[in-house]
Structures are given as C-alpha cells and as structure tokens.
C-alpha positions in Angstrom: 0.0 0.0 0.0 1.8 3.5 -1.0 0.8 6.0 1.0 0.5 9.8 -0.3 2.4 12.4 1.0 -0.9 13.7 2.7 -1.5 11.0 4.5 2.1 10.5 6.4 2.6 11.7 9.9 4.7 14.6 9.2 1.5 16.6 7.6 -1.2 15.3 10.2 -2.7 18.5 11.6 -5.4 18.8 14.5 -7.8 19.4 12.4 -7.5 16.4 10.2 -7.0 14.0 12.9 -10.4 15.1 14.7 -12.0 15.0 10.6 -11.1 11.7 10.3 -11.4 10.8 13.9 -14.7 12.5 14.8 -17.4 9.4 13.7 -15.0 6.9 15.9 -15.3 9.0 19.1 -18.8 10.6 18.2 -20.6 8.1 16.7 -23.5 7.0 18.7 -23.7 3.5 17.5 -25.0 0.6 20.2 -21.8 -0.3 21.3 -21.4 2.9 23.0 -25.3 2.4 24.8 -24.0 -1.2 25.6 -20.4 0.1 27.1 -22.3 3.2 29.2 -25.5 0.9 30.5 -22.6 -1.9 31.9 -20.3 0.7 33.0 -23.2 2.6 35.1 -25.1 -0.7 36.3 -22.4 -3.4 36.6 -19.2 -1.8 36.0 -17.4 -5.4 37.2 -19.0 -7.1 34.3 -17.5 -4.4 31.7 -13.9 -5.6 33.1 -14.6 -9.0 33.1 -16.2 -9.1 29.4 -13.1 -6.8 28.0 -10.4 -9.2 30.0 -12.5 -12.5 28.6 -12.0 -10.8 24.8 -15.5 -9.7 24.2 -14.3 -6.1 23.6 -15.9 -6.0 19.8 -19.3 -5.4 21.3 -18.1 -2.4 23.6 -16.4 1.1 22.9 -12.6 1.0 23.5 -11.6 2.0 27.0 -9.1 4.8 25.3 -12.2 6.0 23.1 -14.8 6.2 25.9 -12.3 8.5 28.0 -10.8 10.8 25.2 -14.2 11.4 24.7 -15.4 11.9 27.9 -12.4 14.3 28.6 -13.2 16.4 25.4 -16.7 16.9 26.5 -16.0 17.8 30.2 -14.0 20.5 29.2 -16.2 21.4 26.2 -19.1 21.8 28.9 -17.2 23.0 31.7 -17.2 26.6 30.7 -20.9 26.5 29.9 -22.0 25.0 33.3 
C-alpha cells in the first residue's frame, strides 16, 4: 500500500485528525449504549467481558475516555 504524502505523519494537523477521527469517538452507535449501560449498572461485568476478549461489542476504554475528557471540558465553561 503506498501512502501519499498527505497521508504520512509529518502533515497530520489537528484538524485532520479530529475530521477523520470525529465518527469513531462521536458516533452513537449501540456499542457505546452497551459500554455506558454496563459501566453505570455493573461496571465489574465491563472488566470482566473486556479481560475475557469480548471487547468487539463495547467502545474501546481509550475512546470512551478521550471522549469523555473532550466533552468535560467542552461543557465546563458552559456549566
């Protein structure tokens, strides 16, 4: 696969990287409902399914918290 010189690291800008990021960390698809319903009601079962090697039916951990992070501080100024 030959990559173009846009896509290499050296010209990866913020803005690109949240364009081509933004449906993985904002898309509202039912793995995120699945991830936030165990994580509020039974948040030992969400450890135990991701350590078992179910994690393709739940947000990734790193996802779930950039996401959360961006948001709090998003939100913070308004609230």
């Amino acid at each position: 696969m030959n990559k173009t010189k846009e896509e290499t690291s050296e010209n990866l800008t913020l803005n690109k990287f949240i364009k081509s990021n933004a449906s993985v960390m904002f898309g509202l698809d039912s793995r995120l409902w699945g991830t936030l319903k165990l994580l509020l009601l039974y948040p030992g079962k969400l450890t135990k399914e991701f350590t078992n090697g179910n994690e393709e039916k739940y947000t990734a951990p790193t996802t779930l918290y950039f996401t959360t992070n961006l948001l709090f501080f998003l939100l913070q100024p308004i609230i």
